[in-house]
DRENTORKOL-3810 file (N, C-alpha, C; in nm, 4 decimals):
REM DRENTORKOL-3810
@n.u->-2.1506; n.v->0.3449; n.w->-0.3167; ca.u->-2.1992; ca.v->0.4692; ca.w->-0.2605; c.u->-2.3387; c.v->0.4440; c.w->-0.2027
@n.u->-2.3690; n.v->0.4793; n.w->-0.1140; ca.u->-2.4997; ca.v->0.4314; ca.w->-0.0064; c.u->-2.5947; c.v->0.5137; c.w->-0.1121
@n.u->-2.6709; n.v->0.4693; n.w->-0.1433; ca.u->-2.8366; ca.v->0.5014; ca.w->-0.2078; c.u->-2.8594; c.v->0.6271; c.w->-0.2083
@n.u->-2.8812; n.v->0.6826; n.w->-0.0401; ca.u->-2.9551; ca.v->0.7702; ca.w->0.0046; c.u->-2.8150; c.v->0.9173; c.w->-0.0229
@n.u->-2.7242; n.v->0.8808; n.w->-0.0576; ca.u->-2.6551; ca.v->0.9790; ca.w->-0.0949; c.u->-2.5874; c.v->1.0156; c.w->-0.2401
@n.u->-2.6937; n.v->0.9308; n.w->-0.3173; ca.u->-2.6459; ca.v->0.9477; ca.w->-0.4684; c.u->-2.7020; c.v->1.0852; c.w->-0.5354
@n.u->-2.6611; n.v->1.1073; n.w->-0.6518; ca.u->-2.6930; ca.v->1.1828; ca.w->-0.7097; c.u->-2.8094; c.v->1.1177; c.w->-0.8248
@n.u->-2.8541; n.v->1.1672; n.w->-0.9039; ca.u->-2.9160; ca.v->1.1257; ca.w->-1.0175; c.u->-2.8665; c.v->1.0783; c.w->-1.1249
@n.u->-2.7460; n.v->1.1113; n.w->-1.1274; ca.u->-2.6704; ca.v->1.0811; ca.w->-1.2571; c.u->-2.5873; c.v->0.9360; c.w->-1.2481
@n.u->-2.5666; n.v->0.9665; n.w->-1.1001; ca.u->-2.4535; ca.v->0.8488; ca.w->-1.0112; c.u->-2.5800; c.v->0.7256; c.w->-1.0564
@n.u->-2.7085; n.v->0.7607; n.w->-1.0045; ca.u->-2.7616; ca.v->0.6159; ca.w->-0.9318; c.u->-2.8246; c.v->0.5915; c.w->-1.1044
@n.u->-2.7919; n.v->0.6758; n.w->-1.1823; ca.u->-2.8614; ca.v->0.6108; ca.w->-1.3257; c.u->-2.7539; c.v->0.5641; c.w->-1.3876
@n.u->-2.6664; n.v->0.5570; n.w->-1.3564; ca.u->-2.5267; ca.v->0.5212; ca.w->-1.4180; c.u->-2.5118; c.v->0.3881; c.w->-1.3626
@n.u->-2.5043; n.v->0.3626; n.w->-1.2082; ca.u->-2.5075; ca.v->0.2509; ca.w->-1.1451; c.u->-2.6371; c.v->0.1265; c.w->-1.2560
@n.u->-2.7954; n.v->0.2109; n.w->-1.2541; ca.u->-2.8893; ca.v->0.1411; ca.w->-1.2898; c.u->-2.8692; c.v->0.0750; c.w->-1.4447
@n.u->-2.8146; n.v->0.1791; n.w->-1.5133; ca.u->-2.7961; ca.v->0.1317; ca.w->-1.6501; c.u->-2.6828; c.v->0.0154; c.w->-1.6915
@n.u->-2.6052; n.v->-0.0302; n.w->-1.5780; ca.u->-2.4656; ca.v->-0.0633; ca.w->-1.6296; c.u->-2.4780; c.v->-0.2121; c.w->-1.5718
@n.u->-2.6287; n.v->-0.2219; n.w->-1.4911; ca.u->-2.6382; ca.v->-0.3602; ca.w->-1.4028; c.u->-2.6333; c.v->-0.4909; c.w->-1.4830
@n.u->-2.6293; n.v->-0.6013; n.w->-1.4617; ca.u->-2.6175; ca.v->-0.6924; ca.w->-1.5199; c.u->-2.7300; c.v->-0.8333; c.w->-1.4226
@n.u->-2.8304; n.v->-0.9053; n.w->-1.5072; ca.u->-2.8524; ca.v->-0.8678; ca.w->-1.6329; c.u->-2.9004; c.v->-0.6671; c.w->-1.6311
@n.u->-2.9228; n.v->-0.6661; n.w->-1.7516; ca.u->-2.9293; ca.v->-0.5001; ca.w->-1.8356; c.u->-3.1123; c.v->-0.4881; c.w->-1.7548
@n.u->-3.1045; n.v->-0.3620; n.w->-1.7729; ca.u->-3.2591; ca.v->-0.3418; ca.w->-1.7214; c.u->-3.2942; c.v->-0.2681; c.w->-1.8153
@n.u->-3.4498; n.v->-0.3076; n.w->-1.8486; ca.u->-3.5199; ca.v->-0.1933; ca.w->-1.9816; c.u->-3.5028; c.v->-0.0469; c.w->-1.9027
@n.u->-3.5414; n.v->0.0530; n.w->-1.9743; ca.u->-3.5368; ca.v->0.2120; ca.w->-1.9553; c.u->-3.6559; c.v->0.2402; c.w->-1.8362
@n.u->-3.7835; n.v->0.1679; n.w->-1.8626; ca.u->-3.8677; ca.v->0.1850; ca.w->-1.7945; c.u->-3.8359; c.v->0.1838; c.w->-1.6522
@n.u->-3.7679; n.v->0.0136; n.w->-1.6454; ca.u->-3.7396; ca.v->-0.0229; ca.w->-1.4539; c.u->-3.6058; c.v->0.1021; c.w->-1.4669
@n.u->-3.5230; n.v->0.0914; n.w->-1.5463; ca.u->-3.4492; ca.v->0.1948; ca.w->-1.4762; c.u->-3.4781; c.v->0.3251; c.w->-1.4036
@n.u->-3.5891; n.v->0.3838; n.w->-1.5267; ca.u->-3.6482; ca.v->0.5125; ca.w->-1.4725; c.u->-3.7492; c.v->0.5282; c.w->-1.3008
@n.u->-3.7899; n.v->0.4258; n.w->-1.2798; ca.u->-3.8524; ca.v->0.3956; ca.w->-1.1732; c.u->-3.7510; c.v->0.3599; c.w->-1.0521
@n.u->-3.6559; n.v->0.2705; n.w->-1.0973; ca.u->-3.5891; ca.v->0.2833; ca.w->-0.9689; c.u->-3.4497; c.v->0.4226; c.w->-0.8950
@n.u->-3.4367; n.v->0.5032; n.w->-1.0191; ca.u->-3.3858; ca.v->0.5569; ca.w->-1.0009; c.u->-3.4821; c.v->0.6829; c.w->-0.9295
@n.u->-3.6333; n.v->0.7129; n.w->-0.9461; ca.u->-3.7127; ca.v->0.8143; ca.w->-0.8919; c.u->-3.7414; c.v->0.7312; c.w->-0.7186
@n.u->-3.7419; n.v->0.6109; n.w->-0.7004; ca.u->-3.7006; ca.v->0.5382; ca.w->-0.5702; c.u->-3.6218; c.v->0.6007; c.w->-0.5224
@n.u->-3.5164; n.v->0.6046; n.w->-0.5660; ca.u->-3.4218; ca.v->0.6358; ca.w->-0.4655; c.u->-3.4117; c.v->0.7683; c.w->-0.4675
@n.u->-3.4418; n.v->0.8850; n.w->-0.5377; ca.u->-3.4616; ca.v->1.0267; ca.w->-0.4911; c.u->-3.5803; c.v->1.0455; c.w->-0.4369
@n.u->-3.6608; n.v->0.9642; n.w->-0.4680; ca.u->-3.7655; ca.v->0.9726; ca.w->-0.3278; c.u->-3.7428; c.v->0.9498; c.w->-0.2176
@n.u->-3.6620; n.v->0.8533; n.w->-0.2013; ca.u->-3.6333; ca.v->0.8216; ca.w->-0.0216; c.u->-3.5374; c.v->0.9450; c.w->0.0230
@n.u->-3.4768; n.v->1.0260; n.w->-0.1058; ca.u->-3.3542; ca.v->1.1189; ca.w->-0.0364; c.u->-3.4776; c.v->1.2576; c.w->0.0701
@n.u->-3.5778; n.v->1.2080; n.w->0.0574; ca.u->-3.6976; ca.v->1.3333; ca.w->0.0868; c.u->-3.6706; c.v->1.3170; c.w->0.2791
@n.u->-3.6598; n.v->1.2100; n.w->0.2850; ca.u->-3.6033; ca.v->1.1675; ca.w->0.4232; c.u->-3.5316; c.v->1.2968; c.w->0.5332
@n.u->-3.4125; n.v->1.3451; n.w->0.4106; ca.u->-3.3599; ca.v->1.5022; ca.w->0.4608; c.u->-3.4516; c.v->1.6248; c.w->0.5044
@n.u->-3.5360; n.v->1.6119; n.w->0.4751; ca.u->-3.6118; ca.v->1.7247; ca.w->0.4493; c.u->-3.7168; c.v->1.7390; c.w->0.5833
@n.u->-3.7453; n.v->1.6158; n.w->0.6702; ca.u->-3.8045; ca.v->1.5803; ca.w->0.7418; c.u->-3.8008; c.v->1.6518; c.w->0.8610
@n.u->-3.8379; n.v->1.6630; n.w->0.9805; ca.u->-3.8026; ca.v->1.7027; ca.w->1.0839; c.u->-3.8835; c.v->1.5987; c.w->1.2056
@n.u->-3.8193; n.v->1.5747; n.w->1.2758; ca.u->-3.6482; ca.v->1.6136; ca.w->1.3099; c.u->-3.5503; c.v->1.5570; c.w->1.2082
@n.u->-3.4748; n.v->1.5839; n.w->1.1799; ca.u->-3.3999; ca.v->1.5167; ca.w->1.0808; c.u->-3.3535; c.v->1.3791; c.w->1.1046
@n.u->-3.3181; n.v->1.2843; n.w->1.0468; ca.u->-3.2617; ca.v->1.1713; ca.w->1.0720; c.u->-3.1136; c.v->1.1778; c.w->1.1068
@n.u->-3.0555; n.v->1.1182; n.w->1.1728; ca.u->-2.9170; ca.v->1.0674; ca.w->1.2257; c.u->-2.8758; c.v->0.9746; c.w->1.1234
@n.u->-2.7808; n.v->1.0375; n.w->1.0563; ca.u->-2.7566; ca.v->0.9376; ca.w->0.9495; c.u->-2.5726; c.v->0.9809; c.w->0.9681
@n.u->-2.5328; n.v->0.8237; n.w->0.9700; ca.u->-2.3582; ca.v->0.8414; ca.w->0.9496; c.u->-2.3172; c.v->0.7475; c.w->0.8373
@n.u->-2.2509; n.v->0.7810; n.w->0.7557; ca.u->-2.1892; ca.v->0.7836; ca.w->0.6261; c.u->-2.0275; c.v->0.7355; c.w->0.6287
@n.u->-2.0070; n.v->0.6382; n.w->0.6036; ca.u->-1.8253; ca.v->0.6067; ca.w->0.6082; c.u->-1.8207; c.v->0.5728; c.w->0.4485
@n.u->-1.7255; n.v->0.6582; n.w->0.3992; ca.u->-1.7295; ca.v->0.6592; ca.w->0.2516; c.u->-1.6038; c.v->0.6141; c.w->0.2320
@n.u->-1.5498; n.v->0.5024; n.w->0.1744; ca.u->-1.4213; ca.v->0.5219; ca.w->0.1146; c.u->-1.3165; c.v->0.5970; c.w->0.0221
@n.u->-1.2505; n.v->0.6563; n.w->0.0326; ca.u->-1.1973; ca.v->0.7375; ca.w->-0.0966; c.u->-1.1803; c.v->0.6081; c.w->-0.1934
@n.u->-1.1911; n.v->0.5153; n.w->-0.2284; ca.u->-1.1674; ca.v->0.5010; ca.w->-0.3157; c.u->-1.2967; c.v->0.4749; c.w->-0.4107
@n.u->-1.4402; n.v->0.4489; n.w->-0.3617; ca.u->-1.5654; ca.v->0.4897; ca.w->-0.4142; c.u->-1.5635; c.v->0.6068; c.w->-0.4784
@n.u->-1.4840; n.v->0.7317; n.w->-0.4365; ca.u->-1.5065; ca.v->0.7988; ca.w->-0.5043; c.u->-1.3874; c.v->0.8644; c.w->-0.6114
@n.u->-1.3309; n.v->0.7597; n.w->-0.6426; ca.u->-1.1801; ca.v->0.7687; ca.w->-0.7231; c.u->-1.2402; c.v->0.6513; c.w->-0.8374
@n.u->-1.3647; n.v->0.6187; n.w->-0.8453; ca.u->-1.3932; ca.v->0.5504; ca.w->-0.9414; c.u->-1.4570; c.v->0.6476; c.w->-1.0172
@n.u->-1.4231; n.v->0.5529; n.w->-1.1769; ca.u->-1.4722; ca.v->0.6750; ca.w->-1.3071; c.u->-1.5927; c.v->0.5953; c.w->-1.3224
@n.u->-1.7511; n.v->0.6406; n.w->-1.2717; ca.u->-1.8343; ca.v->0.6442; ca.w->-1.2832; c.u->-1.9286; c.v->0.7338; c.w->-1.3535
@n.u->-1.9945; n.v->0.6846; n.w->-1.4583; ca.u->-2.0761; ca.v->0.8155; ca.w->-1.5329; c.u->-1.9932; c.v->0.8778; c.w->-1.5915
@n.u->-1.8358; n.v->0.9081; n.w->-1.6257; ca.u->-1.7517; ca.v->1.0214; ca.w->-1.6199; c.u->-1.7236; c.v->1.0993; c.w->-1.5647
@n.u->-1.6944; n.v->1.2177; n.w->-1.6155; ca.u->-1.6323; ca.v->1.3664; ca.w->-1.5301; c.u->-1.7300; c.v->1.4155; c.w->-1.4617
@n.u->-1.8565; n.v->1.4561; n.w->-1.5212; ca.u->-1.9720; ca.v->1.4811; ca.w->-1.4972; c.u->-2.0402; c.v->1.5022; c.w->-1.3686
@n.u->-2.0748; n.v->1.3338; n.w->-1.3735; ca.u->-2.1308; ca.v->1.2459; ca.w->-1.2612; c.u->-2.0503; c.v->1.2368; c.w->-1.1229
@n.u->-1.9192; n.v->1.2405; n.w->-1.1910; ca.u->-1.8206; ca.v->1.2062; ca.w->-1.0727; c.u->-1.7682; c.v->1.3635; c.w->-0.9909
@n.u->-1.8335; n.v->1.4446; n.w->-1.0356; ca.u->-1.8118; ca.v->1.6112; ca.w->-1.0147; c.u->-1.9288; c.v->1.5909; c.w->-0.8979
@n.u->-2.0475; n.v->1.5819; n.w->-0.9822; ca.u->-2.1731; ca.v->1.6407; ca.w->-0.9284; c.u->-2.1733; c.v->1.5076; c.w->-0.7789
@n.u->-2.1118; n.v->1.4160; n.w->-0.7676; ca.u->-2.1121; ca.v->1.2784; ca.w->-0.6439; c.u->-1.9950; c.v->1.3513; c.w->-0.5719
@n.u->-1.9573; n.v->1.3998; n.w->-0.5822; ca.u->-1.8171; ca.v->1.4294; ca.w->-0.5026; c.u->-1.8794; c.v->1.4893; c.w->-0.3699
@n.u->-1.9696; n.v->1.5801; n.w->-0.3931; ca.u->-1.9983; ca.v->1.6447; ca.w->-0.2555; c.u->-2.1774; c.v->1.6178; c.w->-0.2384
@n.u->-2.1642; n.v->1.4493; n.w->-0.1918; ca.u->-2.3237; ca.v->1.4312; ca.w->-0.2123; c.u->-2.3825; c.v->1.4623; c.w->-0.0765
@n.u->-2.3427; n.v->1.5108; n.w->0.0227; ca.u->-2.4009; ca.v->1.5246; ca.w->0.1358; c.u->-2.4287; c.v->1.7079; c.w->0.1542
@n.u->-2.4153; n.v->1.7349; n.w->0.0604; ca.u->-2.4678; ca.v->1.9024; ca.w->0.0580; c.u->-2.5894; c.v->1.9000; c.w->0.0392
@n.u->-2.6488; n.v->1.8051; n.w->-0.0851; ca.u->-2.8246; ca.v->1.8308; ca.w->-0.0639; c.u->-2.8957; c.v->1.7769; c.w->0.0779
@n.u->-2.8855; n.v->1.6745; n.w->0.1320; ca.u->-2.9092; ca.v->1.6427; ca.w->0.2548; c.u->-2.8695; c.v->1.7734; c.w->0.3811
@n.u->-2.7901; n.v->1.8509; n.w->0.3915; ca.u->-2.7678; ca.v->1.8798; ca.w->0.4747; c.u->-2.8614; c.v->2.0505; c.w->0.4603
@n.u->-2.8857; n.v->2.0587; n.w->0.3105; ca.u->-2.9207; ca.v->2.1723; ca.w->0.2743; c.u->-3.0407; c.v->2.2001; c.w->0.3169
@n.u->-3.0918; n.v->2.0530; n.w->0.2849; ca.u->-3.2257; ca.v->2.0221; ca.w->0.3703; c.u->-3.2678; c.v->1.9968; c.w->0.4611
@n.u->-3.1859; n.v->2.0038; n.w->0.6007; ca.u->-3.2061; ca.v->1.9818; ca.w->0.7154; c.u->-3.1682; c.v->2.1301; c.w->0.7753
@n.u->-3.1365; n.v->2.2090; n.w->0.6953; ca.u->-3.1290; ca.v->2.3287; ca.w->0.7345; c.u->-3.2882; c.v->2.3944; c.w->0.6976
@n.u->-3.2753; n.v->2.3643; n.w->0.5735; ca.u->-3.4481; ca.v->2.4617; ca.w->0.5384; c.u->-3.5260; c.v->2.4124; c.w->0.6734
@n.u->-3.5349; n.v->2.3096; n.w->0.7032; ca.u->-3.6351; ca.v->2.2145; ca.w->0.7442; c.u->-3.6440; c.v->2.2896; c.w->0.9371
@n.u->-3.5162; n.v->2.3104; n.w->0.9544; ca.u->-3.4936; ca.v->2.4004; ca.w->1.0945; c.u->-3.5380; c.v->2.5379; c.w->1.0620
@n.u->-3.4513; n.v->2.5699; n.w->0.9969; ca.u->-3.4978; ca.v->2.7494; ca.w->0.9519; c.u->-3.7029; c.v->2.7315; c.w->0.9643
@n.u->-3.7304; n.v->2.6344; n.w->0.9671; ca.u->-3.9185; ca.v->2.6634; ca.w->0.9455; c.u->-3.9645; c.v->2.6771; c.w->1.0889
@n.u->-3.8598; n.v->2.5715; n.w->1.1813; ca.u->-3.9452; ca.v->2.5353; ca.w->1.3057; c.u->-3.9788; c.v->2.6473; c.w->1.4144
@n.u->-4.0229; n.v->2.6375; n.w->1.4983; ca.u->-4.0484; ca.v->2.7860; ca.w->1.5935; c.u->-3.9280; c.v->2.7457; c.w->1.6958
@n.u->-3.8703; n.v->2.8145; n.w->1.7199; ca.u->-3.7766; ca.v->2.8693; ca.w->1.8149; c.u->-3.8474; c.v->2.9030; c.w->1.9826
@n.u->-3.8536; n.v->2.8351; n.w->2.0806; ca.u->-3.9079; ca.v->2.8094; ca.w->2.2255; c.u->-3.7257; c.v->2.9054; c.w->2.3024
@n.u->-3.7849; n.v->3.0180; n.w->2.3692; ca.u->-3.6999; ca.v->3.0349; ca.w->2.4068; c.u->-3.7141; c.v->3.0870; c.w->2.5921
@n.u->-3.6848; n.v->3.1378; n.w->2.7011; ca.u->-3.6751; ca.v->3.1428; ca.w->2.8087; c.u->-3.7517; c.v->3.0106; c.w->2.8963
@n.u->-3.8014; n.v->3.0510; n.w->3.0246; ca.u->-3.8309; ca.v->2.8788; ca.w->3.1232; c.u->-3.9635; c.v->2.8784; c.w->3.1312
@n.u->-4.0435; n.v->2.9114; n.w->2.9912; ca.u->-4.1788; ca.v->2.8993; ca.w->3.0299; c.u->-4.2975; c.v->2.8431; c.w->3.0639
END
């Protein structure tokens, strides 16, 4: 699952399960990495971002039921945020 579209639970599940094992600390840090870069959405203009997901990435039992609930529809926070992010801008309208 691409980084920038994980969830928190997804990308701590990924972090904890790596091999070799990572202490709690690097885990906790790289997992606030990568919801930091998700800030990217929020930006304006928004980024052009295309996503080819396999179904079967997401037919894996990752994290459990849970995790694999809350990853199912990971492109709603991104998109949620490229809406706030318009809803702010000023609106230019006739040939002035």
């Amino acid at each position: 699952m691409l980084g920038l579209l994980q969830t928190e639970g997804y990308a701590r599940t990924i972090f904890t399960a790596r091999r070799p094992l990572l202490n709690e600390e690097t885990i906790e840090q790289r997992v606030a990495v990568r919801l930091d870069r998700q800030q990217i959405f929020t930006h304006w203009p928004p980024p052009a971002v295309t996503a080819v997901i396999e179904e079967s990435v997401l037919l894996r039992a990752i994290g459990g039921e849970q995790v694999q609930r809350e990853q199912v529809h990971p492109t709603r926070k991104a998109t949620d945020g490229i809406r706030r992010v318009r809803e702010r801008q000023p609106t230019h309208h006739g040939s002035g």
